[in-house]
C-alpha positions as CSV (number, residue, x, y, z in Angstrom):
1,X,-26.9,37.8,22.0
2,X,-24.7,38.8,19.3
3,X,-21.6,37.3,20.5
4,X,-23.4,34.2,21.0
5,X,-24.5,33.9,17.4
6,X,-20.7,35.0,16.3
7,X,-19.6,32.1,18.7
8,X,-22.0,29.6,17.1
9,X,-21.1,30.2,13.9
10,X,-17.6,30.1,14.5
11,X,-18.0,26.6,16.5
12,X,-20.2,25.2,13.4
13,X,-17.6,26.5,11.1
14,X,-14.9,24.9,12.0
15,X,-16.5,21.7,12.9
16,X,-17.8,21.3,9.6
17,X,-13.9,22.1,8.2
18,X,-12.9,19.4,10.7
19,X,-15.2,16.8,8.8
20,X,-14.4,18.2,5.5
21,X,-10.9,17.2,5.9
22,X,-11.6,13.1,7.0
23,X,-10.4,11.0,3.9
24,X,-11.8,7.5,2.9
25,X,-9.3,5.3,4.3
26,X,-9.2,1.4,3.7
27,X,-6.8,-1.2,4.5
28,X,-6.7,-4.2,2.2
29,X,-4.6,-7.3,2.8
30,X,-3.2,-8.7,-0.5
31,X,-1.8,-12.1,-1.0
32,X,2.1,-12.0,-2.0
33,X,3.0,-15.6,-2.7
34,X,6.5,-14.6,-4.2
35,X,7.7,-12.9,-1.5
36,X,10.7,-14.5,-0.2
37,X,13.1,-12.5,2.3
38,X,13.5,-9.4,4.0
39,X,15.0,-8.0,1.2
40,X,11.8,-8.8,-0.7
41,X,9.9,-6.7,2.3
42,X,12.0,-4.0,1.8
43,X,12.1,-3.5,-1.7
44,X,8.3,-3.6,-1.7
45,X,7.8,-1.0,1.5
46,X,10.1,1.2,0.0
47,X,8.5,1.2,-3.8
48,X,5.1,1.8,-2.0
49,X,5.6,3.9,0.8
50,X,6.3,6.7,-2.1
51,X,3.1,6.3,-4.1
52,X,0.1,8.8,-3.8
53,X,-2.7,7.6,-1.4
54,X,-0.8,5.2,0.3
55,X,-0.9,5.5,4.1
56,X,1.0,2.3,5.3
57,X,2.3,-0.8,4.1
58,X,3.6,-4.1,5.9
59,X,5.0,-6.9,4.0
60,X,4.3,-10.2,6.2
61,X,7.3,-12.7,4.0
62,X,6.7,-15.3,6.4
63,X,2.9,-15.2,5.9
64,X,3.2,-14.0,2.7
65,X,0.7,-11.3,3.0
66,X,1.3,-7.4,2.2
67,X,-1.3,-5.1,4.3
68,X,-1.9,-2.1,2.7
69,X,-3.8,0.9,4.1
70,X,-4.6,3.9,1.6
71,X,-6.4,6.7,1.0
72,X,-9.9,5.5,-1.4
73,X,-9.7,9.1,-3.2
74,X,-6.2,8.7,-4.3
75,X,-5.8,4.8,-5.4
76,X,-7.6,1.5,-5.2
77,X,-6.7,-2.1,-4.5
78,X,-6.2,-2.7,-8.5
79,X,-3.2,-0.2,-8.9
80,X,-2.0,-1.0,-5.7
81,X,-1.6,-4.8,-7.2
82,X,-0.3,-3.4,-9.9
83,X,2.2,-1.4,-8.1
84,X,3.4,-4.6,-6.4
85,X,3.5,-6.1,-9.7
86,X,5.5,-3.3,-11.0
87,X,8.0,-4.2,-8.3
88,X,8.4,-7.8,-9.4
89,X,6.5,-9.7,-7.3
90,X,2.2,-11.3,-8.0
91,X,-0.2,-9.7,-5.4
92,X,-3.2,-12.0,-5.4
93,X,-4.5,-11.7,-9.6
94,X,-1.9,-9.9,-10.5
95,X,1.0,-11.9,-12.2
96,X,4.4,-10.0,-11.9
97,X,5.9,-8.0,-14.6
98,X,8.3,-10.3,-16.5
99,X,11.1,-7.6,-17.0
100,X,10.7,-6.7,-13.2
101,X,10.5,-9.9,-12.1
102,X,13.8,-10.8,-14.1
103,X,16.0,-7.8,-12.1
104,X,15.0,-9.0,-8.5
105,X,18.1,-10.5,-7.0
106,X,18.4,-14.2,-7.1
107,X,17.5,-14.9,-3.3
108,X,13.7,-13.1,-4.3
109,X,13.1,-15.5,-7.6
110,X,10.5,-18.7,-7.3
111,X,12.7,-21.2,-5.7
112,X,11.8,-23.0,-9.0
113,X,13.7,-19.8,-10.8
114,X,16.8,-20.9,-8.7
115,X,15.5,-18.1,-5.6
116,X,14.3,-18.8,-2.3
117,X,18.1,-19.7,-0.9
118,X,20.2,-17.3,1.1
């Protein structure tokens, strides 16, 4: 009887460390309008992909949509606009930093800045 209780413990235990561990996890999907090329896809993912709470990104250029799924405990959708802002580029509300904006390379400007061309 003993070893039964031991057994149901242990079982209880570590299901309840199990489901101590699940983490909030949301996915968002942010409008990018200024995103122009590849290279803009890749600038972005890479920026991203090294900031706390964020599980996965996907920069769409063609739809112009970055998907975005993070942990809720680490970051939410307003600094994770404001990361993409950072980068140079407006996610949905979020104008992009001037400065940042300015050192993107030509082909990842507004087409009325002179970008958009390859």
């Amino acid at each position: 009887m003993k070893k039964i209780q031991i057994l149901l413990a242990l079982v209880f235990g570590i299901t309840m460390a199990t489901y101590a561990q699940v983490k909030p996890v949301m996915t968002a999907v942010i409008k990018t309008p200024t995103v122009q090329c590849d290279e803009c896809k890749k600038r972005i993912e890479n920026y991203m992909s090294h900031e706390a709470g964020i599980q996965k990104i996907n920069v769409d250029f063609k739809k112009k949509t970055t998907t975005v799924t993070y942990l809720t405990d680490r970051t939410n959708i307003e600094n994770i606009k404001a990361m993409i802002a950072n980068v140079g580029y407006d996610a949905d509300d979020v104008t992009a930093e001037p400065d940042a904006y300015k050192r993107l390379p030509t082909c990842c400007k507004k087409p009325e800045d002179g970008g958009g061309k390859h």
